[in-house]
N, C-alpha and C positions, 0 to 999 in steps of 0.2 A: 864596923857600925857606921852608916850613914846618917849622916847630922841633914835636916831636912831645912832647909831654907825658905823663910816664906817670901812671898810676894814686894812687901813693902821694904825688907833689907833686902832685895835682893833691886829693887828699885832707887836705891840709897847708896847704894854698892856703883850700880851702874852713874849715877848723879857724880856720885866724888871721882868716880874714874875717867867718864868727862869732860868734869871739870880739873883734871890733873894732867890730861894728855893735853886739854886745850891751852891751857895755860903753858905747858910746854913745848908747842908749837909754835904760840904766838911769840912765847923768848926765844925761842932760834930766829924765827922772822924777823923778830929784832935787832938781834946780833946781827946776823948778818947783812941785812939788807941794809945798803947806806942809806942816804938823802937824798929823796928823788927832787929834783927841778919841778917846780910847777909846770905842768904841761896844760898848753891854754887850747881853747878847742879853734880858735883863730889865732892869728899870729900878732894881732892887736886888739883881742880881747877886750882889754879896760881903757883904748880908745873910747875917748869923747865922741869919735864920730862915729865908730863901731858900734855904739852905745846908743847912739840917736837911731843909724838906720834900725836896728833892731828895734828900738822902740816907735819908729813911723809906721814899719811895717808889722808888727804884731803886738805892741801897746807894752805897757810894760808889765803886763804878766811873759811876755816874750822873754823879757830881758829877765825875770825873775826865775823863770824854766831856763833858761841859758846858765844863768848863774847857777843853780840846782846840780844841774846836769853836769857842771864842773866838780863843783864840789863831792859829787857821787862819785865823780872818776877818778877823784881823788884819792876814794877809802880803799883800791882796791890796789895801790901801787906802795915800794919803800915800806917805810916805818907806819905809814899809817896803816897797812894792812895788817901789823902785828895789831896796832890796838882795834880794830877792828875783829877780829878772827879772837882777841878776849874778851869783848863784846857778847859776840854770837853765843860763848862758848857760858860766859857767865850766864847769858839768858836760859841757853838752852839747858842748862844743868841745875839753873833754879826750877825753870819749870817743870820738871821730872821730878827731882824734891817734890812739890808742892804736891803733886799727886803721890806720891808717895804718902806725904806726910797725911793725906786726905783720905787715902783709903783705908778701909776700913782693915783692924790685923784675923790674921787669920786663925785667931783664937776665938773670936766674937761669932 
């Protein structure tokens, strides 16, 4: 006998599994991966003069998109990409939930 599965457990189903693989991914990422070095996109970055030409020549929204773009490069190396990748993973398995929990069962 086939047991029929509707829609909304079978989108709740898919939600907790994941969020169980990603959350498992990102603890291996963790584990393994050591402490990366701050890698600067210059090699004097948070130079004072670094800092100025940046900001002569493109204002400091320059320097504000310079810092930005570090910090991005940030999330995707070491330890930070473990909490990043539970991040994505927490998001992405709320929002499948939520449609889930929104849709209508298919009893109704």
């Amino acid at each position: 006998m086939k047991t029929k599965i509707n829609r909304r457990n079978l989108l709740y189903l898919v939600s907790a599994t994941i969020l169980a693989a990603g959350m498992a991914v990102a603890a291996v990422i963790y584990v393994t991966a050591g402490r990366v070095r701050e890698i600067t996109l210059e090699p004097g970055f948070y130079s004072k003069e670094y800092l100025r030409e940046l900001e002569t020549y493109g204002g400091t929204l320059n320097v504000l998109a310079a810092e930005f773009m570090q910090w991005f490069d940030g999330l995707w190396h070491g330890r930070q990409l473990a909490f990043t990748v539970a991040w994505i993973t927490i998001f992405v398995s709320f929002c499948i939930f939520f449609i889930a929990y929104r849709l209508p069962s298919d009893s109704e």
